[in-house]
C-alpha positions in Angstrom: -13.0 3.5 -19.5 -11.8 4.3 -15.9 -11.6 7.4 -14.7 -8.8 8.1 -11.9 -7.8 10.6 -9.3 -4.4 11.3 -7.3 -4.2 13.3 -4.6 -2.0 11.8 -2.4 0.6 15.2 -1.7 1.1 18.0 -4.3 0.0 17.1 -7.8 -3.8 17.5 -8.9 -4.5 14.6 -11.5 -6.9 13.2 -13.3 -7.1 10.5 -16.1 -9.2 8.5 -18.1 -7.5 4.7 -19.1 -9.3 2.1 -22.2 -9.7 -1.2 -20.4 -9.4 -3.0 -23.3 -6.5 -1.5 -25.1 -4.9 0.5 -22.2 -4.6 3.4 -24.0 -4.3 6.4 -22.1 -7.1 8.4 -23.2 -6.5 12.2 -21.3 -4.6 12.7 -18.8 -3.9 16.2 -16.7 -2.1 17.0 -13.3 -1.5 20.6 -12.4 1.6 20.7 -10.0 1.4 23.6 -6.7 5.3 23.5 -6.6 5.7 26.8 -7.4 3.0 27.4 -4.2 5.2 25.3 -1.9 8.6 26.1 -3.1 8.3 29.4 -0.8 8.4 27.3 2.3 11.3 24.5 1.0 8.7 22.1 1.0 5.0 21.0 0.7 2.5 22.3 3.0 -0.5 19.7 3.6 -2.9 22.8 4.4 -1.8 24.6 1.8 -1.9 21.5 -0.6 -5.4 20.1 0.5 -6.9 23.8 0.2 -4.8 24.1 -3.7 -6.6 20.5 -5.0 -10.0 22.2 -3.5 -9.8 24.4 -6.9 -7.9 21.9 -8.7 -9.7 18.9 -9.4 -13.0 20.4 -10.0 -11.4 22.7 -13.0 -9.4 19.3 -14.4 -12.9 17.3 -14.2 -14.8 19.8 -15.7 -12.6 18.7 -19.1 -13.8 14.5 -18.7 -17.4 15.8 -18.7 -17.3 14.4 -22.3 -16.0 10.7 -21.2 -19.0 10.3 -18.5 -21.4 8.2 -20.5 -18.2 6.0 -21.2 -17.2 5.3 -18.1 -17.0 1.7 -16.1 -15.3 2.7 -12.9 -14.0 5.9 -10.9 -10.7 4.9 -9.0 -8.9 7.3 -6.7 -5.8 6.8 -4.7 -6.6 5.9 -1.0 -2.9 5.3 0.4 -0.5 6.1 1.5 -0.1 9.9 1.4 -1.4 12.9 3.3 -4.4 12.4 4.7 -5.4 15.7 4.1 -4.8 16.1 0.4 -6.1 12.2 -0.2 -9.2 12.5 1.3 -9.8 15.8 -1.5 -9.7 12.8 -4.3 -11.4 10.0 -2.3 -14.3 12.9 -1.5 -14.5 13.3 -5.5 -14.4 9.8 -6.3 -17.1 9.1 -4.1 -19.3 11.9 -4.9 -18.6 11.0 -8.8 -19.2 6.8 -7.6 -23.0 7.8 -6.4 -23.8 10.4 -9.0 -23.1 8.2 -12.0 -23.8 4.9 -10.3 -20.1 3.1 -10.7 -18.2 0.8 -8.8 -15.5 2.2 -6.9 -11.8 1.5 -6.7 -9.3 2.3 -3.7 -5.7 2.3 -5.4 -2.4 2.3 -3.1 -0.1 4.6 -4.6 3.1 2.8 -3.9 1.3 -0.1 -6.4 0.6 2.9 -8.5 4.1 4.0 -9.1 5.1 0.2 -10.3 2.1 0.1 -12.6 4.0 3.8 -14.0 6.0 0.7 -16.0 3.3 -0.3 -18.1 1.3 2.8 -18.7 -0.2 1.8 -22.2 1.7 -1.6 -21.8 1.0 -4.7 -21.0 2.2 -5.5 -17.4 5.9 -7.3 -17.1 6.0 -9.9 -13.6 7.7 -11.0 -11.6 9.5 -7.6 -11.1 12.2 -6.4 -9.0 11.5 -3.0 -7.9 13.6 0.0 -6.5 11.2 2.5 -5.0 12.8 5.9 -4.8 10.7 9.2 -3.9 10.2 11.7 -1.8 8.7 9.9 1.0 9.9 6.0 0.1 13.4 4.6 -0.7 12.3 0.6 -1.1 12.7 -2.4 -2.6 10.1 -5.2 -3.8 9.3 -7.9 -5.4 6.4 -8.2 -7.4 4.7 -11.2 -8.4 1.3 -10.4 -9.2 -1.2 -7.8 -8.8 -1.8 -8.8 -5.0 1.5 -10.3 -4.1 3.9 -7.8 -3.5 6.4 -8.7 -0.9 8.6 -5.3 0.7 12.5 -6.8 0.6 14.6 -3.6 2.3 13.3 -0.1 3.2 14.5 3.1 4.8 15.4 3.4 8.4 14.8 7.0 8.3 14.6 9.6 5.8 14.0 8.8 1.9 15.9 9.5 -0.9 14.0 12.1 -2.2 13.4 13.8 0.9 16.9 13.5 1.3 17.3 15.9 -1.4 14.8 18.2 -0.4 16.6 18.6 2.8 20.3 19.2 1.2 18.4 21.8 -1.0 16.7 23.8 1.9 19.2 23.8 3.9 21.5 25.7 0.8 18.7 27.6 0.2 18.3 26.0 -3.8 14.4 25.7 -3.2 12.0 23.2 -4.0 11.9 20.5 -5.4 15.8 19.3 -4.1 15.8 16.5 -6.3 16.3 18.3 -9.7 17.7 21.4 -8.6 20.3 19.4 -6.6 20.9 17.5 -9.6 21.3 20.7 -11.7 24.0 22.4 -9.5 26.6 18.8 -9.0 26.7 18.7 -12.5 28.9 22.0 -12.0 31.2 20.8 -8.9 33.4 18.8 -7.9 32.0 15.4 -7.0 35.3 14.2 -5.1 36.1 17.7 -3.4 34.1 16.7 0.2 34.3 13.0 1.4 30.7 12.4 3.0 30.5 9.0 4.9 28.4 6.3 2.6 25.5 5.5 4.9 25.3 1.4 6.4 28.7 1.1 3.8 29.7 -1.5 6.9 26.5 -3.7 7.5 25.5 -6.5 5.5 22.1 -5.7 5.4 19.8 -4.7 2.9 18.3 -1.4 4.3 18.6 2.1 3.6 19.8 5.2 5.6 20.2 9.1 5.1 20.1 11.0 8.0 23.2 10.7 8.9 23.9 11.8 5.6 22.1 14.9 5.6 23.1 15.5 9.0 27.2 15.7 7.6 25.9 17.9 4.9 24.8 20.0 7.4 27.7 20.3 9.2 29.8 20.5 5.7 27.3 23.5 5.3 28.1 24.8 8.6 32.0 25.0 7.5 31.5 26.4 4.3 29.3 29.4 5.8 31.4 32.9 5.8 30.8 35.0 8.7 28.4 37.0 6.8 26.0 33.6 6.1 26.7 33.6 2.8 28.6 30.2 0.9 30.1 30.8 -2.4 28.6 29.5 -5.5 31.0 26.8 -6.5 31.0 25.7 -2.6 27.2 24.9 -3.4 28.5 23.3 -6.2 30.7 20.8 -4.8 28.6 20.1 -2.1 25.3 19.1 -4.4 28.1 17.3 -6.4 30.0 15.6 -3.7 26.0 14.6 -1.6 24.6 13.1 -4.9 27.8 11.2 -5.4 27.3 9.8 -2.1 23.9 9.1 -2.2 23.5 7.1 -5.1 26.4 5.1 -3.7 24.5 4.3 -1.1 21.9 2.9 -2.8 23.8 1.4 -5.6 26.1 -0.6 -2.4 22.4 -1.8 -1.1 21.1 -3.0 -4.4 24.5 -4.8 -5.5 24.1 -7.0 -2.2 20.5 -7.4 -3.7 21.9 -8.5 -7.1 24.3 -11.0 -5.2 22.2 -12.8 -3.3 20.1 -13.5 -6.3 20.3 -12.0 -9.7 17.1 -10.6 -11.0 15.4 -11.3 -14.3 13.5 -8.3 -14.2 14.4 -5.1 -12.4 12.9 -1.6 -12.2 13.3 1.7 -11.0 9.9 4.0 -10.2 9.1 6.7 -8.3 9.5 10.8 -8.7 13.2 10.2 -7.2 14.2 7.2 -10.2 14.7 10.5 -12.5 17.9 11.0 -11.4 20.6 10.3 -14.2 23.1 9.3 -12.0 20.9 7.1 -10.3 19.0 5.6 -13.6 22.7 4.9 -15.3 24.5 3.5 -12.1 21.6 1.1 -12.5 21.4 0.5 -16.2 24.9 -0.4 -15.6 24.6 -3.1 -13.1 21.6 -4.5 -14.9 23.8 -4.6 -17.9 26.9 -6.5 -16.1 24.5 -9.1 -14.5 22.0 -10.0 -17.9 18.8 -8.5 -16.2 15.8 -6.6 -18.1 15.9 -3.1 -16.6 12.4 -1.1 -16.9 12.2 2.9 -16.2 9.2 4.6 -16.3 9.1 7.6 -18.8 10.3 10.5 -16.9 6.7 12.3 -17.5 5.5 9.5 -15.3 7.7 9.3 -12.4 6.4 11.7 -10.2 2.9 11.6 -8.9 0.2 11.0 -11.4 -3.3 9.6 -12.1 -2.3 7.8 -15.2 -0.2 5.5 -13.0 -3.5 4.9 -10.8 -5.5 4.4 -13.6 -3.5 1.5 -14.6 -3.5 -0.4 -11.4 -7.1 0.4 -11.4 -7.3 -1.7 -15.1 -6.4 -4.6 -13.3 -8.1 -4.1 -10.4 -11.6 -3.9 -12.4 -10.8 -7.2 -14.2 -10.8 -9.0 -10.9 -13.9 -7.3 -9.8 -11.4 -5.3 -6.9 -14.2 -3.1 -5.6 -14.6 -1.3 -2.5 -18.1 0.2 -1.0 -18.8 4.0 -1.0 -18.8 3.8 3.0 -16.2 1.9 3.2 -13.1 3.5 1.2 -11.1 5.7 3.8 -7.4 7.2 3.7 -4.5 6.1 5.4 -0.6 7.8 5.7 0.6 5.1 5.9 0.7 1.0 5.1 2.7 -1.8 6.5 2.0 -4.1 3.0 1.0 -4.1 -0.5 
């Protein structure tokens, strides 16, 4: 068994993954939205200080699995640095005290493992990458060839959510409260301007986006700095619309230069319906396999990283106490 941690933003989790049959064996994450939502977004102080008292009361319950255990694994990357180095800390304390190998997981490869979570692994895979701090693209071919096709030039999808959501004062997480509200307005009320709609490349966009929501915002404020109800309505309706236009205009241009035999959504952001059936659509048209992660797995979670780290031990992927360090960011797979 392999025990995992994620840390990487808000979500304390821990899991413990079979090798052998993959079966997910206990799995926990406690979430600190409800600690964040007061600010419109997450706090890395405020997170790092929250999986302090986390992690220790989730490990407490895999006491039990100890003498079982083969490998701790821990996500490394990318992420906060502050909240990832709470799980790397653990994992390394946990490495030395019960003399196991060690393995450094990168969370993006985490959230296309989310696929086969107590499944055997489907590849090559075309992957859309949608959360709160990626919107991407990528093509998997193995374990350790993963090649990045088209990213964001800005903001993310999810956090482009977040930001329509703060700035109407829904709270956070935007993504599902956001969601929530369009489905009462009027999706075709406001015209916002499809971001890149004239380029021919593959690349994605949203602050311009959320900057016209802004100003649409603006214009539906009253004097008094109130908007009416079905004002936030239409404008949730009318940004999501636009949105997921975007990315569905980015991903048919994907589909015809070449048409996929296997194609995937992941990430916290791939819950959205409109997104997820815009997509089952186009993978339906065009004869291609579409994966989706279950939607308990498509935000952050250990069980994801205790999948990668399945393969990872078979290949004898490692990494030295002294040597495993967190990073924000990654230029590769």
């Amino acid at each position: 068994m392999i025990l995992s941690i994620e840390s990487s933003c808000d979500d304390s989790s821990i899991a413990i993954t079979n090798i052998e049959t993959l079966e997910l064996i206990y799995h926990k994450k406690i979430s600190q939205e409800l600690q964040h939502s007061i600010y419109g977004g997450v706090v890395p102080e405020l997170a790092a200080r929250l999986h302090i008292e986390a992690l220790p009361k989730i490990l407490e319950e895999c006491v039990e699995y100890f003498p079982k255990l083969k490998a701790i694994a821990v996500t490394s990357a990318p992420g906060l640095s502050v909240t990832l180095t709470e799980g790397v800390t653990m994992a390394k304390a946990l490495s030395i005290a019960l003399d196991l190998p060690l393995i450094s997981v990168n969370h993006l490869k985490g959230h296309i493992y989310s696929l086969f979570i107590e499944k055997e692994e489907v590849l090559p895979i075309t992957i859309l990458l949608v959360s709160g701090g990626h919107t991407q693209i990528i093509e998997a071919n193995s374990l350790n060839e993963m090649n990045l096709i088209a990213s964001t030039m800005d903001d993310s999808f999810g956090e482009s959510f977040d930001k329509v959501s703060k700035m109407l004062g829904l709270g956070y997480p935007g993504g599902p409260v956001v969601q929530e509200y369009g489905l009462k307005g009027d999706e075709n009320r406001f015209e916002l301007p499809i971001p890149l709609r004239q380029s021919p490349n593959i690349e994605f966009s949203f602050s311009g986006l959320k900057n016209a929501v802004r100003l649409l915002i603006e214009k539906c404020t009253k004097e008094d700095g109130t908007i009416e109800l079905q004002d936030k309505y239409d404008i949730c309706a009318s940004f999501q619309k636009t949105a997921v236009a975007h990315i569905m205009q980015k991903t048919k241009k994907l589909f015809k230069k070449k048409v996929p035999t296997n194609f995937a959504i992941v990430g916290g952001a791939s819950a959205n319906i409109h997104l997820r059936t815009q997509i089952e659509d186009l993978c339906q048209k065009n004869g291609t396999a579409l994966y989706l992660s279950q939607l308990k797995y498509c935000s952050d979670n250990s069980a994801m990283i205790g999948r990668v780290a399945v393969e990872q031990y078979k290949i004898n992927d490692f990494i030295e106490v002294d040597d495993i360090d967190v990073k924000s960011r990654l230029k590769g797979f």
